[in-house]
N, C-alpha and C positions, 0 to 999 in steps of 0.2 A: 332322504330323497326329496327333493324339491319341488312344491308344487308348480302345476299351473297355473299363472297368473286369471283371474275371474273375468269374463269379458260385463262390460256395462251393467249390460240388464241383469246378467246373475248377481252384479251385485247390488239393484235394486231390488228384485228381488228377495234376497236373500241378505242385507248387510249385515247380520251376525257373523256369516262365515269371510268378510269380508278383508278385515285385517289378518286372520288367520293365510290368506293366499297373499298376503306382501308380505317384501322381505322385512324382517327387523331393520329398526331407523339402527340401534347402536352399531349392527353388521355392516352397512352401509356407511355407517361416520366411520369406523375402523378402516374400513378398506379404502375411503378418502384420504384419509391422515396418512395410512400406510403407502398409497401413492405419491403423496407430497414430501414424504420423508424420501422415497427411496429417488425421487426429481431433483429434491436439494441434497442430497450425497453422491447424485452423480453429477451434477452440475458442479460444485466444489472437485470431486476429484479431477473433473476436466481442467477447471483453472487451474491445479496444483500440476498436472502435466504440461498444461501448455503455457505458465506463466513462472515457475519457480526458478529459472535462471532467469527472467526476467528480475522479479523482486531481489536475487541476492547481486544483480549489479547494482542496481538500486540502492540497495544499504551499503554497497562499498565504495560507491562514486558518491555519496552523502556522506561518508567520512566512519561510518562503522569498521570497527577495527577486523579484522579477516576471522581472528576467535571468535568474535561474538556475532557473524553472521548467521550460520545458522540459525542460532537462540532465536533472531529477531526474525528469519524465515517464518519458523514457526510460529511466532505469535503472530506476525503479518497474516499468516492463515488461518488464526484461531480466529482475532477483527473478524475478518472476511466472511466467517463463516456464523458468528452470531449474528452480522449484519446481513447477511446476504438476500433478506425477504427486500432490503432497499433497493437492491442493484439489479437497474433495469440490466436485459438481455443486450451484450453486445459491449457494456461499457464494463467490464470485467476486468481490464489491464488498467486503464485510469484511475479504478474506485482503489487497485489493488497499489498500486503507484504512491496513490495517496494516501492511505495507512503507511507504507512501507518509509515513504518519506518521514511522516511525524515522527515513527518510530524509532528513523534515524538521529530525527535533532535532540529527541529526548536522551539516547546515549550520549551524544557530543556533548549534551549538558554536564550529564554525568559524569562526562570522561574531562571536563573541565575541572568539574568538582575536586576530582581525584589529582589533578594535577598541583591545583591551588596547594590541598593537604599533604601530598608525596614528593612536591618540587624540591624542597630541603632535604628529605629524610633519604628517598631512593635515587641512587643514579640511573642514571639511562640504561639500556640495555644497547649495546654499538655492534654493529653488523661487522665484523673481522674484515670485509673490503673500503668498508667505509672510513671516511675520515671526520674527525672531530665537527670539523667546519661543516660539511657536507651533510653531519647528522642533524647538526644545527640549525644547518639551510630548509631541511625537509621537515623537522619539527614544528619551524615557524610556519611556513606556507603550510601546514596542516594546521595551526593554529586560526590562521589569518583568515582560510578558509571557512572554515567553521563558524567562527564570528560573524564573518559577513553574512554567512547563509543563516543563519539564527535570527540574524535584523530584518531579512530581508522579509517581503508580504509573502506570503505562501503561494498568492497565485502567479508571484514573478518567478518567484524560487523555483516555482514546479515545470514551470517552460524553459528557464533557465538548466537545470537538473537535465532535465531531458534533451536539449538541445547541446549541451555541451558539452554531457558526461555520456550520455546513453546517444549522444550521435543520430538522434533520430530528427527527420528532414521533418519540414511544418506543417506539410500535412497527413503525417504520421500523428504528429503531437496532436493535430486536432483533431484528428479522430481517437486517439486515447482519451483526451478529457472532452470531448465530446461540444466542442466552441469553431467558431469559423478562423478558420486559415487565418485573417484578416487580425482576430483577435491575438492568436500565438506570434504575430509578427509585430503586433505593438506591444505585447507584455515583453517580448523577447526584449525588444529594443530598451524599454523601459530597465526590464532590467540589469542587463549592462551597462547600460549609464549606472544605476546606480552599486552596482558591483565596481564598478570604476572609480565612483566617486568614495564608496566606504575605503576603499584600499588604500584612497590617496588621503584622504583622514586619517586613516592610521597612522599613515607612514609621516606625515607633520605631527603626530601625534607621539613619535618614537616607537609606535607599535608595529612597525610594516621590520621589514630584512634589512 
């Protein structure tokens, strides 16, 4: 049964009986902690409802292969959620955008790697309506892709990403990563020039189609 708390003077009074009428401090640190936990497990489960087909276009329009989407869902929400005491209120899609990003280029590194070591040993796998040429066509522009997105600054990449894969209008983007309108129209421009110019180095370079 729970005491009455002691008003003033009884516990001038009377201060021996005085901690005996407040709560235990560890009862109180418990029931803080326990509120905080069950604030950040609902907070996370909201972003995993309202952002999870968000993050896996995200990894497929960054060039994650359709098998290894989920894998990279998940970890994109595991980040999120060891970091999640950083992520102010509101910027949730952005913070989530940007893990989901890294996590894409770090496959495409990968998935280079693999290429480099398996280009001799395995053939292709060809789509029965596809033709040689056309497999060809779509390997390289998945290549070329990649590349360029790997060189590029992260902050062009990720206005870039969004604006061209994920179709979102510029002041959608500025409100995901949280920058004025004004800035997402000069990184945008930015980086198409130089999405332009990487490609056209390639391609003097023998590396382009």
């Amino acid at each position: 049964m729970s005491k009455t708390p002691m008003s003033p003077l009884a516990i001038r009074e009377n201060p021996g009986d005085a901690a005996d009428s407040l709560p235990a401090i560890g009862s109180i640190a418990e029931a803080r902690a326990a509120r905080v936990a069950r604030e950040r497990d609902g907070r996370l489960r909201k972003m995993v409802d309202e952002y999870v087909g968000f993050v896996a276009r995200v990894l497929r329009n960054a060039g994650t292969p359709q098998a290894d989407v989920d894998d990279e869902v998940q970890r994109t929400f595991i980040v999120a959620a060891r970091r999640l005491d950083d992520v102010r209120p509101g910027a949730e899609k952005g913070f989530l955008f940007r893990i989901a990003l890294n996590l894409a280029a770090h496959v495409r590194r990968t998935m280079a790697r693999r290429r480099e070591v398996l280009s001799d040993e395995t053939p292709e796998r060809s789509d029965a309506l596809a033709t040689p040429e056309h497999l060809t066509d779509q390997k390289r522009m998945r290549e070329m892709l990649d590349r360029v997105l790997d060189q590029m600054d992260v902050s062009l990449r990720t206005v870039f990403v969004l604006y061209e894969f994920e179709e979102l209008n510029m002041s959608e983007i500025a409100d995901v990563l949280g920058i004025p309108r004004g800035t997402v129209a000069s990184r945008l421009r930015r980086a198409r020039e130089e999405f332009r110019a990487r490609l056209r180095a390639m391609d003097k370079r023998g590396l382009g189609l």
